[in-house]
Backbone as a ProteinNet text record, in pm:
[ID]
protein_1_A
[PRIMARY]
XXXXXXXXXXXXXXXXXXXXXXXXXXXXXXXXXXXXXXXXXXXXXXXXXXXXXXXXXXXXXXXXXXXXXXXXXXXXXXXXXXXXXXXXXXXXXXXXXXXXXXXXXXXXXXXXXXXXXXXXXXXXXXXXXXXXXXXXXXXX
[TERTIARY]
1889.6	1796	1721.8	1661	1598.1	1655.5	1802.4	1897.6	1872.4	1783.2	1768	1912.5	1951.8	2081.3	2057.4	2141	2122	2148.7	2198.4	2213.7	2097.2	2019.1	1894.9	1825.6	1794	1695.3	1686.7	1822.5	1841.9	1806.4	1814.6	1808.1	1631.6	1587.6	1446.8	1363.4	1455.7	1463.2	1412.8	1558.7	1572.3	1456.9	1440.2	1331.2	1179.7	1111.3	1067.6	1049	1133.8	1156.7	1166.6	1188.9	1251.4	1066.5	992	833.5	766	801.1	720.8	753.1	885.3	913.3	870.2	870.3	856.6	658.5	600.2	464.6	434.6	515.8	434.1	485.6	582.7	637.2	536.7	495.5	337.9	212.1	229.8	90.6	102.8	203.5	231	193.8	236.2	251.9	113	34.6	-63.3	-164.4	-161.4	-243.9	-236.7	-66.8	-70.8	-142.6	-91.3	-205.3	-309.2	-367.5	-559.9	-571.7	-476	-466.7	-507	-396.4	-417.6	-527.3	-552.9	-723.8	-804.6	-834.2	-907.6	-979.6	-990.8	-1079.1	-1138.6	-1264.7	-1296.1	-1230.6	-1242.3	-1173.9	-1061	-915.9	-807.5	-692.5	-770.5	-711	-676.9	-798.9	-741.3	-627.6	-556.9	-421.8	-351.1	-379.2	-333.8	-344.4	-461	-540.5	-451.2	-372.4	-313.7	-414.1	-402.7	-529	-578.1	-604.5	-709.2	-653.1	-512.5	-458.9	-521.8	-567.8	-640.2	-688.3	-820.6	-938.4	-898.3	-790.8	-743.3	-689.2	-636.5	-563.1	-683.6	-745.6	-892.7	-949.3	-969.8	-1067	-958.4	-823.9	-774.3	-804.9	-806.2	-775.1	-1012	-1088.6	-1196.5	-1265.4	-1211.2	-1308.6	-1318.4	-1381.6	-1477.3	-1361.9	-1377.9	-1266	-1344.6	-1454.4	-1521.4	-1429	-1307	-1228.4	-1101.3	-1090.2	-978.2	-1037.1	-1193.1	-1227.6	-1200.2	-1108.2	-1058.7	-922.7	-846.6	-756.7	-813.9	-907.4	-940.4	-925.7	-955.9	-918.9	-812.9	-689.1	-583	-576.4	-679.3	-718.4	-743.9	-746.5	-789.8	-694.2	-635.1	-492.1	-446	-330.8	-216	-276.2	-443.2	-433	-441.4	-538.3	-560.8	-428.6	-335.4	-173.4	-156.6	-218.8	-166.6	-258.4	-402.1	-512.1	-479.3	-449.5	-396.8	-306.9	-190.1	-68.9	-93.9	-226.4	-237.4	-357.9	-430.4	-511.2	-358.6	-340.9	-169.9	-142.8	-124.5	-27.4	-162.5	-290	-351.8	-400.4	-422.4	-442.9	-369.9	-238.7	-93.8	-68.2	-97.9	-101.8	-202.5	-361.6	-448.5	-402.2	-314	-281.1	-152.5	-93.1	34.7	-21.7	-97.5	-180.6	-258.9	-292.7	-372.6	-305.9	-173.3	-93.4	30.5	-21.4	44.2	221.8	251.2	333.5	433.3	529.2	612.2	640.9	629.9	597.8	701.8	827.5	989.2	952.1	852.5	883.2	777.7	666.9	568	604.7	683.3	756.5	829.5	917	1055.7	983.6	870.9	769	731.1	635.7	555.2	655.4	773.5	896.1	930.7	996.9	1114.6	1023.8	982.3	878.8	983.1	1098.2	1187.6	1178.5	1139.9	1143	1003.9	920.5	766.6	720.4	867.2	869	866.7	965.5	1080	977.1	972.6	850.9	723.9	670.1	549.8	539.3	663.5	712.5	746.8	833.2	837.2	701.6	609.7	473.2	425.2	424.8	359.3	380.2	556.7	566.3	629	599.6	673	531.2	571.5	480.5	451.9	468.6	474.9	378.5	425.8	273.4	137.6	63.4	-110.6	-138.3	-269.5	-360.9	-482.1	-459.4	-521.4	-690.6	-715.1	-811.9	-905.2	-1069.7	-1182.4	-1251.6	-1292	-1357.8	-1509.1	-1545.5	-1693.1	-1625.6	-1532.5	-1498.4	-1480.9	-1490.9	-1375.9	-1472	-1411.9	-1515.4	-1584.8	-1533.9	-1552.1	-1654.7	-1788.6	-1863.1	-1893.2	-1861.7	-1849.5	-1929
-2106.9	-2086.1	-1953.2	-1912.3	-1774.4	-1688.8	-1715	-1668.8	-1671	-1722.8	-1744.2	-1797.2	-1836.1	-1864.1	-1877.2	-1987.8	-2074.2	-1901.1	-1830.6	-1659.7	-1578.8	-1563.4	-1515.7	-1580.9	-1712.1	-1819.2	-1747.1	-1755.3	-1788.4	-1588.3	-1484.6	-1356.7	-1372.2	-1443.4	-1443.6	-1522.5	-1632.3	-1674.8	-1586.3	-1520.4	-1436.6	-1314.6	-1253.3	-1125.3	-1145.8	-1332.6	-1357.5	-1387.9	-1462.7	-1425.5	-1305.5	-1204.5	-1107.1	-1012.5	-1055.7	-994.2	-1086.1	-1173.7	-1266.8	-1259.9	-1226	-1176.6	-1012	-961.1	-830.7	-803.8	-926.6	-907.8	-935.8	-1079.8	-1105.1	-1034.3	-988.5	-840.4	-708.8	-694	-586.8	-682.6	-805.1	-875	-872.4	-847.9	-882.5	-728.8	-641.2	-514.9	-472.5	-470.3	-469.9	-509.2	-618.5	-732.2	-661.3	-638.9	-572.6	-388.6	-343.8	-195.1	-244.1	-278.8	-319.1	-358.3	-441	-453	-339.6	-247.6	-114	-55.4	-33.1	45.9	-53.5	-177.7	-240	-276.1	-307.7	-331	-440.3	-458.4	-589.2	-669.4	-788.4	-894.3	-794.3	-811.2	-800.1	-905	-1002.9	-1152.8	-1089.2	-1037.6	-938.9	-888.9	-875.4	-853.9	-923	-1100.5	-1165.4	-1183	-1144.5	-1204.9	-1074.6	-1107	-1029.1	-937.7	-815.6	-723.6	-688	-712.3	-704.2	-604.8	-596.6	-545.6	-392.8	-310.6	-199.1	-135.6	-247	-248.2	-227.8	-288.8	-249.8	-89.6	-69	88.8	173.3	168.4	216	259	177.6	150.1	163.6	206	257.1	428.6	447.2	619.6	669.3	570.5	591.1	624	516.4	548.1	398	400.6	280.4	224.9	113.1	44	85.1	106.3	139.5	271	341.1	452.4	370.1	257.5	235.4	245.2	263.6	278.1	408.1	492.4	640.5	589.8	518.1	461.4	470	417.1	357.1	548.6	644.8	776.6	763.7	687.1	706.3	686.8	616.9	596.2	688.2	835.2	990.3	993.3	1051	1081	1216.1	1203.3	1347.5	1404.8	1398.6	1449.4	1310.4	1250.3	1093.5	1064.9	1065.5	1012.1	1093.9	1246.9	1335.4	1358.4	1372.7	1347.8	1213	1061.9	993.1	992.8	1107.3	1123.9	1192.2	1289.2	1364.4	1321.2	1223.4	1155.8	1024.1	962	886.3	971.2	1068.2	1147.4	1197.4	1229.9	1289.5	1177.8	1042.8	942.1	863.7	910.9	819.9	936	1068.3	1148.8	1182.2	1089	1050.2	961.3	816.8	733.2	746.5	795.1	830.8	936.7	1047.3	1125	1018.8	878	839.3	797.2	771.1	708.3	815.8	915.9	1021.2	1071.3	1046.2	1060	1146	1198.7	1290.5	1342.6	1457.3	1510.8	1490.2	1468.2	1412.5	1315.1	1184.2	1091.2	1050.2	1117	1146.3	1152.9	1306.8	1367.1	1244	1168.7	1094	942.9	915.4	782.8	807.5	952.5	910	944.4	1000.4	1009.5	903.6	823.3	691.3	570.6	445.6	357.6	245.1	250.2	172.2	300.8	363.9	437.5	382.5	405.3	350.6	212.6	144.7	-3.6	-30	26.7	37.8	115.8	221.1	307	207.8	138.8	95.4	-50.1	-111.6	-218.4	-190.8	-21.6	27.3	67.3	154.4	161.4	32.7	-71.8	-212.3	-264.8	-287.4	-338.7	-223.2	-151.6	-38.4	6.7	-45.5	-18.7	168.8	206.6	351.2	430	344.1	378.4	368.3	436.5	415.7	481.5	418.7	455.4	539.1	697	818.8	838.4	778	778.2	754.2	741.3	678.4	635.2	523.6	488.6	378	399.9	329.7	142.1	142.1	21.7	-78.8	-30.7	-58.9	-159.5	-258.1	-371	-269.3	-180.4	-61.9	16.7	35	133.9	276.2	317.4	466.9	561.6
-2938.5	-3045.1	-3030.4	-2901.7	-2884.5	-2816.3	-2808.6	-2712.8	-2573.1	-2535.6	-2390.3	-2300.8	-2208.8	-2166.6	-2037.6	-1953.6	-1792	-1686.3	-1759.2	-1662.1	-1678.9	-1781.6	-1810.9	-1724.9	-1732.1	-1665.5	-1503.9	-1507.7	-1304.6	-1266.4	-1375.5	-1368.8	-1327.7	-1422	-1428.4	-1295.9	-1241.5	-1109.1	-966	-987	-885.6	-860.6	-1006.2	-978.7	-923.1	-996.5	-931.9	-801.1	-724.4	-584.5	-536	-603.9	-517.5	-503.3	-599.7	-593	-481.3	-502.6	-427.7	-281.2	-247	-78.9	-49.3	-151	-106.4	-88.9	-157.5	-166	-57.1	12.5	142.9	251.5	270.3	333.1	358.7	204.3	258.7	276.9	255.2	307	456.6	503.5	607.3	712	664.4	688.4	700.1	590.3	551	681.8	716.3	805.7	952.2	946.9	1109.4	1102.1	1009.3	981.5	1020.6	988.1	960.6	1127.7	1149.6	1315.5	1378.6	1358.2	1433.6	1422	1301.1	1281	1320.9	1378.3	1418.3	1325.7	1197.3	1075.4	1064.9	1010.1	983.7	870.1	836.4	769.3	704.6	823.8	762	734.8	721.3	623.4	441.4	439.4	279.4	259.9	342.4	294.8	198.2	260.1	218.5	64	1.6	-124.2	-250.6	-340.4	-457.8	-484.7	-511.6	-571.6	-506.6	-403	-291.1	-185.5	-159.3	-45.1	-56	-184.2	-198	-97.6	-72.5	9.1	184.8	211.5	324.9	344.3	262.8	205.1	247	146.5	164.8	269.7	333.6	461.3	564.1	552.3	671.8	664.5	514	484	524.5	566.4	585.6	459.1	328.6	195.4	141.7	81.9	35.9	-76.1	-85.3	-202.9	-322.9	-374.1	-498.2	-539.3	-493.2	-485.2	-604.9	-588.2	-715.9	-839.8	-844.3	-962.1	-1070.1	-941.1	-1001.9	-1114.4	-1089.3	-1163.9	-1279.9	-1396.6	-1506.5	-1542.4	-1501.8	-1535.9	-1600	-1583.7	-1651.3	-1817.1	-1881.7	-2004.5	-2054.8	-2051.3	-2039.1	-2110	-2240.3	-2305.6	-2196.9	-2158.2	-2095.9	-1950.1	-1978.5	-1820.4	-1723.2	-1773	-1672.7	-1587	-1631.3	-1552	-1442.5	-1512.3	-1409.4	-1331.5	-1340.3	-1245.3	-1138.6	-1205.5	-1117.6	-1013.5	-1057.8	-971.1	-845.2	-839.8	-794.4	-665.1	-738.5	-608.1	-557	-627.2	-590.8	-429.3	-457.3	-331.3	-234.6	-301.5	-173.3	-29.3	-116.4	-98.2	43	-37.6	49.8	185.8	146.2	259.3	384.2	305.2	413.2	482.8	439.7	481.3	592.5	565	658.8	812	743	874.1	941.8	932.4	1023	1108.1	1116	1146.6	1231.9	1206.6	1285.7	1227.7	1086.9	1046.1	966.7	1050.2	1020.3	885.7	898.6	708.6	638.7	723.4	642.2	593.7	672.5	610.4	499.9	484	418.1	307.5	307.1	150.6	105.1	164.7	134.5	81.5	155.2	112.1	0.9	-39.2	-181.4	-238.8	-245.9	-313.4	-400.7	-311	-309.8	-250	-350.3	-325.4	-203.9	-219.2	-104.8	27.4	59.7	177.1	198.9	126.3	144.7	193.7	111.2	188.5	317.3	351.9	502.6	584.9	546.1	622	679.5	629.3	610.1	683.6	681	794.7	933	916.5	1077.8	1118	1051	1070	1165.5	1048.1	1143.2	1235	1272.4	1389.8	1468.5	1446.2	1570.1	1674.4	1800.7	1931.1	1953.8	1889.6	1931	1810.1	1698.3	1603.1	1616.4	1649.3	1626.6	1542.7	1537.5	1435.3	1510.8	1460.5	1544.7	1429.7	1353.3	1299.7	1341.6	1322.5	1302.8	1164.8	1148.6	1066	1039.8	924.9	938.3	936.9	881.5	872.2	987.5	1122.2	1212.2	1273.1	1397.6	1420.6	1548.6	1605.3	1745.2	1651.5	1708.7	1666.9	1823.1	1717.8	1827.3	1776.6
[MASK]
++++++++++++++++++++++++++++++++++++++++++++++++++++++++++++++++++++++++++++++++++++++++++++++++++++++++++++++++++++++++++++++++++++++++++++

């Protein structure tokens, strides 16, 4: 009747799963970062929307910083003002972490390198986190 069909259904199946593993994959990722920087409540990972605030507070800026997003409502430049904190952002984030400018370029590039990247980040013993921040439970 709405052309829907048992291959559509199971298409629509699958993509859902396929968000839903890849979410708890960076919840996961996410949780062990915040590890490294030593952060307070990094259970936030866990919470949809929220994983921001961890982002944030690893790069040493306040989550009130996604409020730069709504810029994008700006006709022609907003997207491109966004793109441009997008990358300065992701390149604070990778320098805290002590990370090779190949893989830097190739991350904000290609969002599946960013994936992969960002899981070896977490569990790889050889990654630290060379930063300081106000966030951290260590006051120095």
């Amino acid at each position: 009747m709405f052309g829907c069909n048992y291959y559509s259904y199971l298409n629509n199946i699958y993509f859902i799963w396929a968000l839903v593993i890849s979410y708890v994959i960076q919840a996961i990722s996410y949780y062990r970062l915040a590890e490294k920087a030593d952060l307070n409540n990094r259970w936030i990972a866990f919470i949809p929307f929220f994983q921001f605030i961890i982002f944030f507070h690893i790069i040493d800026k306040s989550a009130w910083n996604i409020l730069f997003a709504f810029i994008i409502i700006i006709p022609f430049i907003g997207p491109l003002i966004l793109a441009i904190l997008y990358i300065v952002w992701y390149v604070e984030f990778y320098q805290r972490f002590k990370t090779p400018t190949i893989w830097m370029v190739l991350s904000i590039i290609f969002i599946l390198v960013a994936w992969i990247y960002l899981l070896y980040m977490a569990f790889c013993y050889k990654v630290r986190y060379i930063g300081v921040n106000k966030f951290s439970k260590r006051k120095f």
